[in-house]
C-alpha positions as CSV (number, residue, x, y, z in Angstrom):
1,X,-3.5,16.8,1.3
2,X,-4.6,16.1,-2.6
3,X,-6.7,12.9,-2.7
4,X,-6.2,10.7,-5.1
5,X,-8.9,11.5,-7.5
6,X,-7.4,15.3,-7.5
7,X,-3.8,14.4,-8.3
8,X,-5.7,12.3,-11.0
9,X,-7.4,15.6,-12.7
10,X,-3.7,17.0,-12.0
11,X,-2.3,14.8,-14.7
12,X,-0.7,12.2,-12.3
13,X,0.0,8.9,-13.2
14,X,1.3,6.7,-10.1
15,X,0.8,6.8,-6.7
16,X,3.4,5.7,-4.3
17,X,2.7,4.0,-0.8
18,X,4.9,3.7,1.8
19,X,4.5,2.8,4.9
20,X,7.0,1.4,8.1
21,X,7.0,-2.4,8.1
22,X,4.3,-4.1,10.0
23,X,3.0,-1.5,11.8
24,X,0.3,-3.6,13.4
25,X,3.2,-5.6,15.0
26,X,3.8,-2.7,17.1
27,X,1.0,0.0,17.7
28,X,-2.1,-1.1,19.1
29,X,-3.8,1.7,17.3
30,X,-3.0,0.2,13.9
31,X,-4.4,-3.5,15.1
32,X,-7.6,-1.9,16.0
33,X,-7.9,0.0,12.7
34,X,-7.3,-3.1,10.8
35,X,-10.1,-5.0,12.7
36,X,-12.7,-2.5,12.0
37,X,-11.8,-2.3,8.6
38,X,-12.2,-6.2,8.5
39,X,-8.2,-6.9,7.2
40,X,-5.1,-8.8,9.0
41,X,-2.8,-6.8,8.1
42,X,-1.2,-4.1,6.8
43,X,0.0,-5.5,3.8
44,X,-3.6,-7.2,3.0
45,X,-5.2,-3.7,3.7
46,X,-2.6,-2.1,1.2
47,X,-3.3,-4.6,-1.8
48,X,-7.0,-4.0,-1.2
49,X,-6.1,0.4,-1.5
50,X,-3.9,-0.1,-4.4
51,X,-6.2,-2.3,-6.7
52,X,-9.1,0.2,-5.3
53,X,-6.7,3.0,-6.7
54,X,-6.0,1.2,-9.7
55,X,-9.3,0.4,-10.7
56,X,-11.2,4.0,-10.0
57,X,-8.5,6.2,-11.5
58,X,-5.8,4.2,-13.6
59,X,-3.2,5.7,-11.6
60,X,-0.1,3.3,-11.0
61,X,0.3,2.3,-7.3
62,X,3.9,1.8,-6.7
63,X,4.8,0.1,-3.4
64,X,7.7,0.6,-0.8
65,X,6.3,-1.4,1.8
66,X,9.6,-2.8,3.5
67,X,11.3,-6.0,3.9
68,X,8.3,-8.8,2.6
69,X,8.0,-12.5,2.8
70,X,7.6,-14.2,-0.8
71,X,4.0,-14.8,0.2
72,X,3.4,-10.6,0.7
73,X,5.4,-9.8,-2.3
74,X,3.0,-12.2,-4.4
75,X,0.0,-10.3,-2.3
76,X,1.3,-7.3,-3.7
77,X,2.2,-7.5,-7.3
78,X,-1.2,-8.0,-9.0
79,X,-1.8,-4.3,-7.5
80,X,1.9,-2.9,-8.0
81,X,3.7,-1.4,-11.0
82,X,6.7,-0.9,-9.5
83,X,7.9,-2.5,-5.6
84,X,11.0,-1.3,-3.7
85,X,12.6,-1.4,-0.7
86,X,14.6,1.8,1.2
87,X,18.6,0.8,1.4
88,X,18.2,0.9,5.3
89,X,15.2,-1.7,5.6
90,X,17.3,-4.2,3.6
């Protein structure tokens, strides 16, 4: 897998997340990854990657994070060029 820093040198100039929706409301293994890494959610773990992104290589982070509450879509944009949603999660 090329990390981000190596697409960077590569010439790349967004990065794009996607993800299924909520996964902590369903795997136990994603609730306990999101405690140790000290986030509620997903979503909050997500904005905290994409302005991480942002700010160490400039690269875009584009977001298809599913169906969002106004509240997570507002979590989201400061850190998101570009938000969408997949036809079938709509």
């Amino acid at each position: 897998m090329v990390s981000v820093r190596q697409a960077q040198t590569l010439g790349c100039k967004e990065a794009l997340f996607t993800l299924g929706e909520r996964p902590e409301f369903r795997y136990q293994a994603a609730r306990d990854a999101l405690q140790v890494l000290g986030f509620n959610s997903t979503l909050e773990y997500l904005a905290h990657i994409a302005r991480v992104v942002f700010d160490e290589t400039g690269i875009l982070p584009q977001i298809n994070a599913g169906t969002m509450s106004r509240e997570e879509v507002d979590l989201l944009r400061p850190v998101s060029a570009l938000m969408g949603i997949m036809l079938e999660s709509s």
